[in-house]
SESE-68782 format. One line per 10 residues: number of its first residue (from 1); their letters; for each residue x, y, z of N, C-alpha, C, O, CB. Coordinates in steps of 0.1 Angstrom, whole numbers, padded with zeros to 4 digits. Glycine has a CB too. Example, Ala and Ser with C-alpha at 12.3 -4.5 7.8 and 13.67 -1.06 7.14 Angstrom:
2
1> AS> 0132 -0057 0078 0123 -0045 0078 0132 -0033 0078 0142 -0033 0085 0113 -0045 0090 ~ 0128 -0022 0071 0137 -0011 0071 0129 0000 0079 0134 0011 0080 0141 -0006 0057 $
This chain:
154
1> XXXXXXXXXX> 0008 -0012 0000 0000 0000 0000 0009 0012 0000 0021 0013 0003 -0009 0000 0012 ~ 0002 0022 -0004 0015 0036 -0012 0010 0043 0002 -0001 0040 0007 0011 0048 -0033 ~ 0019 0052 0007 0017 0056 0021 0020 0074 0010 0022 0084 0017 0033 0048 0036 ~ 0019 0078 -0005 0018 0090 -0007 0002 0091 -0004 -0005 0082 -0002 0024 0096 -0020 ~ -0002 0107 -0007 -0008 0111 -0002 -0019 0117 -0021 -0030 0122 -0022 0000 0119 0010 ~ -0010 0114 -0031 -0008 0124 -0046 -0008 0110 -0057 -0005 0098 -0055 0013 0137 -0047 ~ -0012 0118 -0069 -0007 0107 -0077 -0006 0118 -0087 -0013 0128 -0085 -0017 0091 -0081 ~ 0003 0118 -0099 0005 0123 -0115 -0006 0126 -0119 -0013 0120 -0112 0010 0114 -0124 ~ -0014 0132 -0128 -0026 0127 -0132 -0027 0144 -0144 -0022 0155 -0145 -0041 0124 -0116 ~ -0040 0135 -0154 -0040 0146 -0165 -0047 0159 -0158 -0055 0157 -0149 -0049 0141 -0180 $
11> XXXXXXXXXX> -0045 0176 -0162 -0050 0186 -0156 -0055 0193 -0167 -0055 0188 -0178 -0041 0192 -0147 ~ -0061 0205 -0165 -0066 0211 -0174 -0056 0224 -0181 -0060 0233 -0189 -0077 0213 -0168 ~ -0042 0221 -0175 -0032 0228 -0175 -0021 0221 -0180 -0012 0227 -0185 -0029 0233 -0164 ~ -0022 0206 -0180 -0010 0197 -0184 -0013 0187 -0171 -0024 0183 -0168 0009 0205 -0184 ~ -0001 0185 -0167 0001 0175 -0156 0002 0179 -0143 0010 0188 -0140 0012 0167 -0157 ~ -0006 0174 -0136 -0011 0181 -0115 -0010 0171 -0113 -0010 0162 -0121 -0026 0189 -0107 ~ -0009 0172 -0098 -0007 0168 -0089 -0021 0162 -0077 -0021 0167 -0065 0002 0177 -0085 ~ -0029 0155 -0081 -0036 0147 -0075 -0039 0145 -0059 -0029 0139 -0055 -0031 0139 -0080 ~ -0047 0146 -0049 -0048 0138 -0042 -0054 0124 -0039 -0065 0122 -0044 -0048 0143 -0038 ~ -0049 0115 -0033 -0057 0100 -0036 -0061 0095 -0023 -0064 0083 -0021 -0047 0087 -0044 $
21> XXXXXXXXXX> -0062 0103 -0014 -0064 0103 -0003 -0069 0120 0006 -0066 0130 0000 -0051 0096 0000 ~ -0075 0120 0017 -0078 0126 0025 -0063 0137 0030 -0055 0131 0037 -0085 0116 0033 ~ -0061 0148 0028 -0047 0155 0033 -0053 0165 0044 -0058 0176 0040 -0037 0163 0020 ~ -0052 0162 0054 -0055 0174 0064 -0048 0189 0061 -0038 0192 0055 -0050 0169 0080 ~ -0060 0198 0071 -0051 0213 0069 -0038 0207 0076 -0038 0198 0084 -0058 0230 0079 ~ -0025 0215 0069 -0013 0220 0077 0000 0203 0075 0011 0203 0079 -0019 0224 0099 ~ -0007 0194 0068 -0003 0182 0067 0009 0184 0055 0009 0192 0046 -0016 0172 0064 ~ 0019 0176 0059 0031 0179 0049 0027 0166 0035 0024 0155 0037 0049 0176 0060 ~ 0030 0174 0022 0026 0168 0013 0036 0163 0007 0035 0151 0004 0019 0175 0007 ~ 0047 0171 0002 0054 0165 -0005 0071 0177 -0004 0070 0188 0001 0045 0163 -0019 $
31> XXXXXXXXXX> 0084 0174 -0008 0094 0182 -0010 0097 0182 -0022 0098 0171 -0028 0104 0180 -0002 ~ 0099 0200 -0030 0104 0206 -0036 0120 0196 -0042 0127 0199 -0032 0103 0218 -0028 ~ 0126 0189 -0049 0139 0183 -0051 0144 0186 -0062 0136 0188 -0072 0140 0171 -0049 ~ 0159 0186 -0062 0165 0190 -0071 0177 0195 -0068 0175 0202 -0058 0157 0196 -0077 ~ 0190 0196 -0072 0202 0198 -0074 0201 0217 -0068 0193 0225 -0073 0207 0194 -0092 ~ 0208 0219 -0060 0210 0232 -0055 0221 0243 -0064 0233 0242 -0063 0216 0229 -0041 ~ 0214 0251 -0073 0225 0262 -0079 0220 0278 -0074 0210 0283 -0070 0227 0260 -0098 ~ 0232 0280 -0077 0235 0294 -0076 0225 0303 -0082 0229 0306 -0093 0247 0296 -0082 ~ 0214 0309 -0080 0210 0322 -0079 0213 0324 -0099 0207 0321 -0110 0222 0332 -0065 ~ 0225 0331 -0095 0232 0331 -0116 0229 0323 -0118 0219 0324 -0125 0246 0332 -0124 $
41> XXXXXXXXXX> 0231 0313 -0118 0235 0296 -0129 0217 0300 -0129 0212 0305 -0139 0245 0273 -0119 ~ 0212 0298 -0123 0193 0292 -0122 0189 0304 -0130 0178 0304 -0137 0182 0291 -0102 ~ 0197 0314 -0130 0188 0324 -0141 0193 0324 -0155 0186 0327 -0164 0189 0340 -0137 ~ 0208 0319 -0155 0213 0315 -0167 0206 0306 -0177 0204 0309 -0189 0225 0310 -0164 ~ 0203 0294 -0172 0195 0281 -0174 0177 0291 -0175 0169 0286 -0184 0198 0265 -0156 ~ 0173 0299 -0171 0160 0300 -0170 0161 0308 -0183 0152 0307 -0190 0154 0306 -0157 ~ 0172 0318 -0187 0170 0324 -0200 0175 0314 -0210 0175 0321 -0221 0178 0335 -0201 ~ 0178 0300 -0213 0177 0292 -0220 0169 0282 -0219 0170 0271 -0224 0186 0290 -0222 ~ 0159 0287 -0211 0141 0278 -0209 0140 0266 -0202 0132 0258 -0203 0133 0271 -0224 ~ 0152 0267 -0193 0146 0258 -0187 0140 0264 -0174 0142 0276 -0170 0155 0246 -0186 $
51> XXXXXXXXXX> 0132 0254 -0167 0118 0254 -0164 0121 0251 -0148 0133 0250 -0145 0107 0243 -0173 ~ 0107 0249 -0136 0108 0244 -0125 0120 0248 -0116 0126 0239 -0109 0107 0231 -0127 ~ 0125 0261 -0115 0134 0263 -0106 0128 0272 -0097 0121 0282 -0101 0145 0268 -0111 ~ 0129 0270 -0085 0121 0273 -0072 0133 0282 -0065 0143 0277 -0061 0115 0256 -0062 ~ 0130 0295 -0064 0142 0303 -0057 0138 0300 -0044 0127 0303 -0040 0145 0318 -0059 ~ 0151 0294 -0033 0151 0292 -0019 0152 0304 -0010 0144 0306 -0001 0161 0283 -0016 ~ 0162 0311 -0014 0163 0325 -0011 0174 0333 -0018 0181 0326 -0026 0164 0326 0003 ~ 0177 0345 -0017 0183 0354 -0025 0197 0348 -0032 0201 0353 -0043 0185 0366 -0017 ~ 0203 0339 -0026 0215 0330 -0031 0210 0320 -0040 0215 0317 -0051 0224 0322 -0020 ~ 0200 0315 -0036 0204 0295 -0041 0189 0296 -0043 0181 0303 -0038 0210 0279 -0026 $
61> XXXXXXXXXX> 0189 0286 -0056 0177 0281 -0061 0176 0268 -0061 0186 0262 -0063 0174 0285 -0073 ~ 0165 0260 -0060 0165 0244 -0067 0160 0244 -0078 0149 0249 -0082 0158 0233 -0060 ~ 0171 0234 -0088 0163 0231 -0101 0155 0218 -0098 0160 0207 -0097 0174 0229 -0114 ~ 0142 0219 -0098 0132 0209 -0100 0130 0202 -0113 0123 0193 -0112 0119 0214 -0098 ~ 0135 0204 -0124 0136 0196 -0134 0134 0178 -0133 0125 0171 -0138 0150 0199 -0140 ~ 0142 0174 -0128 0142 0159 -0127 0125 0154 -0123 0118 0159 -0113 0154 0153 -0113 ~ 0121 0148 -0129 0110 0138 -0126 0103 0132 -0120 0091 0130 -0119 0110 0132 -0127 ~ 0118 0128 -0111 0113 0124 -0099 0114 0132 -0089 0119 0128 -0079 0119 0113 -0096 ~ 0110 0143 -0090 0106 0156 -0082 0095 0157 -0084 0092 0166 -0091 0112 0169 -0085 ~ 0085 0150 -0078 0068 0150 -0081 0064 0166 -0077 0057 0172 -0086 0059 0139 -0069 $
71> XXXXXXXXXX> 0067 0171 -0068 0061 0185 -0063 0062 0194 -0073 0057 0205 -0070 0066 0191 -0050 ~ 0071 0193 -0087 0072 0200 -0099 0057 0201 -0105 0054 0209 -0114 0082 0193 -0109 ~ 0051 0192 -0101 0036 0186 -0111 0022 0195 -0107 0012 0197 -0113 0031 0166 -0107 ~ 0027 0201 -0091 0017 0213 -0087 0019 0228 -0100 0027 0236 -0106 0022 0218 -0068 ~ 0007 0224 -0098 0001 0236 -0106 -0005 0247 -0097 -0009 0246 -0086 -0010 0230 -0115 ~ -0003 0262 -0106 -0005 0278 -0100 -0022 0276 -0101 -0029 0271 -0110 0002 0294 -0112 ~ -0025 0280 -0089 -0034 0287 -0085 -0037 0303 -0076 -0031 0309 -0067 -0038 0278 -0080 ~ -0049 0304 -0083 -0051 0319 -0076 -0057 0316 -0059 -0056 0324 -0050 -0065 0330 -0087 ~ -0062 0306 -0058 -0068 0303 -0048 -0065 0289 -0046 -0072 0279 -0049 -0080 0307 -0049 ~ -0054 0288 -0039 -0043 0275 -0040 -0052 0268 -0022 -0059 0272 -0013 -0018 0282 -0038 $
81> XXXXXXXXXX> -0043 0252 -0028 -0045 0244 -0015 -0038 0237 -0003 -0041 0232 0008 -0048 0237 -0018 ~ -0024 0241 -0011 -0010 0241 -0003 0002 0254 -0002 0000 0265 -0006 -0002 0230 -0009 ~ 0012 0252 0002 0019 0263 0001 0029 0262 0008 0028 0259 0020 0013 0274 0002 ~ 0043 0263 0002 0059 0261 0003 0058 0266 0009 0055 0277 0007 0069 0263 -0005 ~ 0061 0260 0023 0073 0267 0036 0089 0261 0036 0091 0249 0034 0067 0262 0055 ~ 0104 0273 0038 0115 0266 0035 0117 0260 0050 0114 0267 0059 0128 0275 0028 ~ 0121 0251 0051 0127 0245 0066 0139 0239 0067 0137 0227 0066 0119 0234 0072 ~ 0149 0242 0067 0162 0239 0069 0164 0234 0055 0162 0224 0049 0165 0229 0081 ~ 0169 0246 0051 0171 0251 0036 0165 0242 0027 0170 0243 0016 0184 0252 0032 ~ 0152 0231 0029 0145 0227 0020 0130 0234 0015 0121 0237 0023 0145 0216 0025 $
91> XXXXXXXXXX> 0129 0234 0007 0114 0241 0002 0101 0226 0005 0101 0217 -0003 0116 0246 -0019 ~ 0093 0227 0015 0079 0217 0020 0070 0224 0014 0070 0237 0013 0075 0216 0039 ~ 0060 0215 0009 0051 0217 0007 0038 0214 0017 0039 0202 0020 0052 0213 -0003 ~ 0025 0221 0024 0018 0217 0037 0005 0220 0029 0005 0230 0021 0023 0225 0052 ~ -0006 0212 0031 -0019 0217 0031 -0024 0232 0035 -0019 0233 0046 -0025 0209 0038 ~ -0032 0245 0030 -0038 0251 0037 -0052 0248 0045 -0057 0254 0054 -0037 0260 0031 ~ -0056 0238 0038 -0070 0234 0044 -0073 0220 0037 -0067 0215 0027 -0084 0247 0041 ~ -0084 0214 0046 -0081 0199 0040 -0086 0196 0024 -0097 0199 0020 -0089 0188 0050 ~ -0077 0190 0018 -0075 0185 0005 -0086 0170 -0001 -0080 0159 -0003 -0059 0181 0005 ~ -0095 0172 -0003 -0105 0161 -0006 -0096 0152 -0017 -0086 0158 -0023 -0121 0167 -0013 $
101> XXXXXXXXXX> -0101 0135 -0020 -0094 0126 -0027 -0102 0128 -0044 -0113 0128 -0048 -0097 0109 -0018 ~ -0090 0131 -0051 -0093 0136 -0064 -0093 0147 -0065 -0097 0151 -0075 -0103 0132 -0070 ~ -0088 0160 -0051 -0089 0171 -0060 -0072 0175 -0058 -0064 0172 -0050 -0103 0184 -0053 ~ -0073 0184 -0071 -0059 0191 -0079 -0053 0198 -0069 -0058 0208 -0064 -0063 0201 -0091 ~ -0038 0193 -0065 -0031 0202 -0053 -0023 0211 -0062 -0017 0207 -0072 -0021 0193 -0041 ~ -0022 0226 -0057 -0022 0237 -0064 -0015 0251 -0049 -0021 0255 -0038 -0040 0237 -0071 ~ -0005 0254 -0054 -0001 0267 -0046 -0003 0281 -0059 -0005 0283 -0071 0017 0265 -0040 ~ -0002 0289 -0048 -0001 0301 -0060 0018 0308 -0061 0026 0313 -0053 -0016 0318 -0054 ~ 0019 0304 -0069 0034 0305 -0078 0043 0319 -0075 0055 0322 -0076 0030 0304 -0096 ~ 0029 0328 -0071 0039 0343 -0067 0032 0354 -0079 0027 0352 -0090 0061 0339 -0069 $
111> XXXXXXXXXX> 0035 0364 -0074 0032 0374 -0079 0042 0379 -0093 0037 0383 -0104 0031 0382 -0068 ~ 0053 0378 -0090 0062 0374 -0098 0065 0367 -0116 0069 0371 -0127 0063 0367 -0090 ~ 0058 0357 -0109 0057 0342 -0116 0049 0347 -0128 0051 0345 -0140 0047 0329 -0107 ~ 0038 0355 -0119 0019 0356 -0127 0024 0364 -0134 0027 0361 -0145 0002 0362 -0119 ~ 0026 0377 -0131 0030 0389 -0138 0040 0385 -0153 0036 0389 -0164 0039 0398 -0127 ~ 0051 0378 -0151 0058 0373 -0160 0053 0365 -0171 0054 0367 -0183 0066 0366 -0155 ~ 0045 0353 -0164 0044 0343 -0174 0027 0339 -0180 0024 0334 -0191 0051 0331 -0167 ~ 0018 0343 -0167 0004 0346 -0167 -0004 0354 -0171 -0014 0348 -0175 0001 0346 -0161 ~ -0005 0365 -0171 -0010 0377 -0169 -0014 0378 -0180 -0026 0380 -0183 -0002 0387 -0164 ~ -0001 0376 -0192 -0009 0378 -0205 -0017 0365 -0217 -0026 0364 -0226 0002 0387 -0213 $
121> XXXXXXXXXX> -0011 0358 -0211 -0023 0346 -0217 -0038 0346 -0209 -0048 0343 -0214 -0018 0329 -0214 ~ -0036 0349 -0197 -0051 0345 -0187 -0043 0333 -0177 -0034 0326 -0180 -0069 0335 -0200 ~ -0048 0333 -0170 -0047 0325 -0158 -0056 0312 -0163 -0067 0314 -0167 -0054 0334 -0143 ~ -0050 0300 -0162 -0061 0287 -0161 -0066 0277 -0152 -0072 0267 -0154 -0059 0279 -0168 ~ -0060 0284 -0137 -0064 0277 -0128 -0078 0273 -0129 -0084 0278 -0139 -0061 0282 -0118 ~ -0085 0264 -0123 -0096 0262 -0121 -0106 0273 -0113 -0118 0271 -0116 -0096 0251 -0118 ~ -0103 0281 -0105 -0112 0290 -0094 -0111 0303 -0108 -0122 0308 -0112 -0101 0295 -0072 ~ -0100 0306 -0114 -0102 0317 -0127 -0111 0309 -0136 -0121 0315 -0141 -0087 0321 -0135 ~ -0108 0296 -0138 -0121 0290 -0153 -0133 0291 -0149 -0142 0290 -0157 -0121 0273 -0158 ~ -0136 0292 -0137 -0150 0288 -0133 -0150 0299 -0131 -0160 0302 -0137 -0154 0278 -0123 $
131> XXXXXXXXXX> -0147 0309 -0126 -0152 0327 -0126 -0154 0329 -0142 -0165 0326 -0146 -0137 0341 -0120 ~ -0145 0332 -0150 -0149 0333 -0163 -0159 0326 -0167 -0168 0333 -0171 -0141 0332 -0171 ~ -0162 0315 -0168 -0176 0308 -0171 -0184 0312 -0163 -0195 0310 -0168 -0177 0292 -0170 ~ -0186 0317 -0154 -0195 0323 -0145 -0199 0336 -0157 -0207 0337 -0166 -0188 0327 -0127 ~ -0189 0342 -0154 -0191 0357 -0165 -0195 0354 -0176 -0203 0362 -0180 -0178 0364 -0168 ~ -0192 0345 -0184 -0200 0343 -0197 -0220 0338 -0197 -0231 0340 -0202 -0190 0327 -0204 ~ -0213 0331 -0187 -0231 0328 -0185 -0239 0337 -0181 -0252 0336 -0183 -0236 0317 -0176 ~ -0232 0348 -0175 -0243 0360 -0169 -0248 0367 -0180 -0259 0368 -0184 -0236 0373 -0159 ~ -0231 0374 -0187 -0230 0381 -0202 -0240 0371 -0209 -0249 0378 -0212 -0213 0381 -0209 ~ -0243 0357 -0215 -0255 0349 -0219 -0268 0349 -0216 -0279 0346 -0222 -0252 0339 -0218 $
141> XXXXXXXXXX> -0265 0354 -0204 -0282 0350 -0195 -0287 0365 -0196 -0299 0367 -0194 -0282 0342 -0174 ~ -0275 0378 -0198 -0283 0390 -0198 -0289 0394 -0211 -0298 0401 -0215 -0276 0401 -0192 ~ -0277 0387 -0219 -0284 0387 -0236 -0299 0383 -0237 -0309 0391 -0235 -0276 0375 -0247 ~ -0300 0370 -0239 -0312 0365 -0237 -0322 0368 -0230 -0331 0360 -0232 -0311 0357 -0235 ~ -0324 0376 -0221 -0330 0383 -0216 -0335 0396 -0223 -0347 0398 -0225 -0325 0385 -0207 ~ -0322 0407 -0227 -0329 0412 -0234 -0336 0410 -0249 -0343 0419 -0254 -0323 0420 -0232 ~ -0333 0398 -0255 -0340 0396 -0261 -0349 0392 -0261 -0356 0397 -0270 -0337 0393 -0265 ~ -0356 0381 -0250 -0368 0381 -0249 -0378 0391 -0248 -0389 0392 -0253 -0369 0374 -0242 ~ -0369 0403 -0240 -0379 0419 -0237 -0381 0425 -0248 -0391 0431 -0249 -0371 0431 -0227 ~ -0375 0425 -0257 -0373 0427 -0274 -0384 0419 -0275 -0394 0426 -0273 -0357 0422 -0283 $
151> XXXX> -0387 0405 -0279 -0400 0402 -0288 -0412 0405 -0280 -0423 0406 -0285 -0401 0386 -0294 ~ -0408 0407 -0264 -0424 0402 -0264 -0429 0421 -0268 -0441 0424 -0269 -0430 0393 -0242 ~ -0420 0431 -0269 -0429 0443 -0273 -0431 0442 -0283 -0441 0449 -0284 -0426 0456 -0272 ~ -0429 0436 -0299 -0430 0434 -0308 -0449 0430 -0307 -0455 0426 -0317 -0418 0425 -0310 $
Protein backbone atom coordinates (compact mmCIF):
# COMPACT_ATOMS: atom_id res chain seq x y z
CA UNK A 1 0.00 0.00 0.00
CA UNK A 2 1.50 3.59 -1.20
CA UNK A 3 1.75 5.62 2.06
CA UNK A 4 1.81 9.03 -0.68
CA UNK A 5 -0.77 11.09 -0.20
CA UNK A 6 -0.77 12.45 -4.60
CA UNK A 7 -0.71 10.66 -7.73
CA UNK A 8 0.46 12.28 -11.45
CA UNK A 9 -2.64 12.73 -13.22
CA UNK A 10 -3.99 14.61 -16.50
CA UNK A 11 -4.97 18.57 -15.56
CA UNK A 12 -6.56 21.06 -17.35
CA UNK A 13 -3.15 22.79 -17.53
CA UNK A 14 -0.95 19.68 -18.41
CA UNK A 15 0.12 17.46 -15.56
CA UNK A 16 -1.05 18.10 -11.51
CA UNK A 17 -0.68 16.75 -8.86
CA UNK A 18 -3.55 14.73 -7.50
CA UNK A 19 -4.76 13.82 -4.25
CA UNK A 20 -5.74 9.98 -3.62
CA UNK A 21 -6.40 10.30 -0.32
CA UNK A 22 -7.78 12.60 2.47
CA UNK A 23 -4.67 15.49 3.33
CA UNK A 24 -5.53 17.37 6.43
CA UNK A 25 -5.11 21.31 6.89
CA UNK A 26 -1.26 21.98 7.73
CA UNK A 27 -0.33 18.22 6.70
CA UNK A 28 3.07 17.90 4.95
CA UNK A 29 2.60 16.83 1.32
CA UNK A 30 5.42 16.54 -0.45
CA UNK A 31 9.37 18.23 -0.96
CA UNK A 32 10.39 20.62 -3.60
CA UNK A 33 13.91 18.34 -5.10
CA UNK A 34 16.45 18.98 -7.12
CA UNK A 35 20.24 19.85 -7.39
CA UNK A 36 21.04 23.17 -5.54
CA UNK A 37 22.53 26.18 -7.87
CA UNK A 38 23.49 29.41 -7.62
CA UNK A 39 21.05 32.20 -7.92
CA UNK A 40 23.15 33.11 -11.61
CA UNK A 41 23.50 29.61 -12.94
CA UNK A 42 19.33 29.19 -12.20
CA UNK A 43 18.80 32.40 -14.06
CA UNK A 44 21.32 31.53 -16.69
CA UNK A 45 19.48 28.07 -17.42
CA UNK A 46 16.00 30.04 -17.02
CA UNK A 47 17.04 32.35 -19.99
CA UNK A 48 17.74 29.21 -22.02
CA UNK A 49 14.09 27.80 -20.90
CA UNK A 50 14.58 25.77 -18.74
CA UNK A 51 11.78 25.43 -16.37
CA UNK A 52 10.80 24.39 -12.49
CA UNK A 53 13.38 26.35 -10.60
CA UNK A 54 12.05 27.27 -7.19
CA UNK A 55 14.20 30.26 -5.68
CA UNK A 56 15.08 29.17 -1.89
CA UNK A 57 16.28 32.47 -1.13
CA UNK A 58 18.31 35.36 -2.54
CA UNK A 59 21.55 33.02 -3.15
CA UNK A 60 20.36 29.54 -4.07
CA UNK A 61 17.66 28.09 -6.10
CA UNK A 62 16.54 24.44 -6.69
CA UNK A 63 16.32 23.09 -10.11
CA UNK A 64 13.16 20.88 -10.01
CA UNK A 65 13.60 19.57 -13.45
CA UNK A 66 14.16 15.86 -12.66
CA UNK A 67 11.00 13.78 -12.56
CA UNK A 68 11.32 12.35 -9.90
CA UNK A 69 10.60 15.61 -8.18
CA UNK A 70 6.83 15.02 -8.05
CA UNK A 71 6.05 18.48 -6.32
CA UNK A 72 7.16 20.02 -9.92
CA UNK A 73 3.60 18.60 -11.09
CA UNK A 74 1.69 21.31 -8.73
CA UNK A 75 0.11 23.55 -10.61
CA UNK A 76 -0.54 27.78 -10.03
CA UNK A 77 -3.44 28.72 -8.52
CA UNK A 78 -5.10 31.89 -7.59
CA UNK A 79 -6.75 30.31 -4.79
CA UNK A 80 -4.28 27.53 -4.00
CA UNK A 81 -4.48 24.37 -1.52
CA UNK A 82 -0.97 24.12 -0.30
CA UNK A 83 1.94 26.29 0.06
CA UNK A 84 5.87 26.09 0.26
CA UNK A 85 7.35 26.71 3.62
CA UNK A 86 11.53 26.57 3.47
CA UNK A 87 12.69 24.48 6.61
CA UNK A 88 16.22 23.92 6.90
CA UNK A 89 17.07 25.05 3.64
CA UNK A 90 14.54 22.73 2.05
CA UNK A 91 11.44 24.06 0.24
CA UNK A 92 7.92 21.68 2.04
CA UNK A 93 5.12 21.70 0.68
CA UNK A 94 1.82 21.69 3.66
CA UNK A 95 -1.89 21.74 3.06
CA UNK A 96 -3.79 25.11 3.72
CA UNK A 97 -7.02 23.41 4.44
CA UNK A 98 -8.12 19.89 4.00
CA UNK A 99 -7.53 18.49 0.46
CA UNK A 100 -10.48 16.08 -0.65
CA UNK A 101 -9.43 12.58 -2.68
CA UNK A 102 -9.28 13.55 -6.44
CA UNK A 103 -8.94 17.12 -5.96
CA UNK A 104 -5.94 19.07 -7.86
CA UNK A 105 -3.11 20.19 -5.31
CA UNK A 106 -2.23 23.66 -6.35
CA UNK A 107 -0.14 26.71 -4.65
CA UNK A 108 -0.11 30.08 -6.03
CA UNK A 109 3.38 30.47 -7.76
CA UNK A 110 3.85 34.26 -6.65
CA UNK A 111 3.17 37.37 -7.92
CA UNK A 112 6.16 37.39 -9.75
CA UNK A 113 5.66 34.21 -11.61
CA UNK A 114 1.89 35.61 -12.74
CA UNK A 115 3.01 38.86 -13.83
CA UNK A 116 5.82 37.26 -16.03
CA UNK A 117 4.41 34.33 -17.38
CA UNK A 118 0.40 34.61 -16.72
CA UNK A 119 -0.96 37.73 -16.87
CA UNK A 120 -0.95 37.83 -20.46
CA UNK A 121 -2.34 34.59 -21.68
CA UNK A 122 -5.14 34.50 -18.74
CA UNK A 123 -4.72 32.54 -15.75
CA UNK A 124 -6.12 28.71 -16.08
CA UNK A 125 -6.41 27.68 -12.83
CA UNK A 126 -9.63 26.23 -12.15
CA UNK A 127 -11.23 29.01 -9.35
CA UNK A 128 -10.22 31.68 -12.68
CA UNK A 129 -12.11 28.99 -15.25
CA UNK A 130 -14.96 28.82 -13.27
CA UNK A 131 -15.16 32.70 -12.64
CA UNK A 132 -14.94 33.30 -16.33
CA UNK A 133 -17.60 30.78 -17.14
CA UNK A 134 -19.54 32.25 -14.49
CA UNK A 135 -19.07 35.66 -16.46
CA UNK A 136 -20.00 34.25 -19.74
CA UNK A 137 -23.12 32.78 -18.53
CA UNK A 138 -24.29 36.02 -16.89
CA UNK A 139 -23.01 38.07 -20.20
CA UNK A 140 -25.45 34.90 -21.94
CA UNK A 141 -28.21 35.00 -19.53
CA UNK A 142 -28.35 38.97 -19.81
CA UNK A 143 -28.39 38.72 -23.59
CA UNK A 144 -31.17 36.50 -23.70
CA UNK A 145 -33.02 38.35 -21.59
CA UNK A 146 -32.87 41.20 -23.37
CA UNK A 147 -33.97 39.58 -26.12
CA UNK A 148 -36.81 38.06 -24.94
CA UNK A 149 -37.86 41.87 -23.67
CA UNK A 150 -37.27 42.74 -27.36
CA UNK A 151 -40.00 40.20 -28.83
CA UNK A 152 -42.38 40.22 -26.35
CA UNK A 153 -42.91 44.31 -27.34
CA UNK A 154 -43.00 43.40 -30.76
Amino acid sequence: MSSRFFRVGRSATGLGLFATKVIKRAAYIATYRGRRLSTEEAERRERRGAKYMFELNSRWTIDGSPRWNVARYMNHSCWPNAKPVVRKGKIIFVALRTISPGEEITYNYGKEYYDYFIRNGGCRCAGCRMRAAARRDKKDGDARVKTRSRLSRD
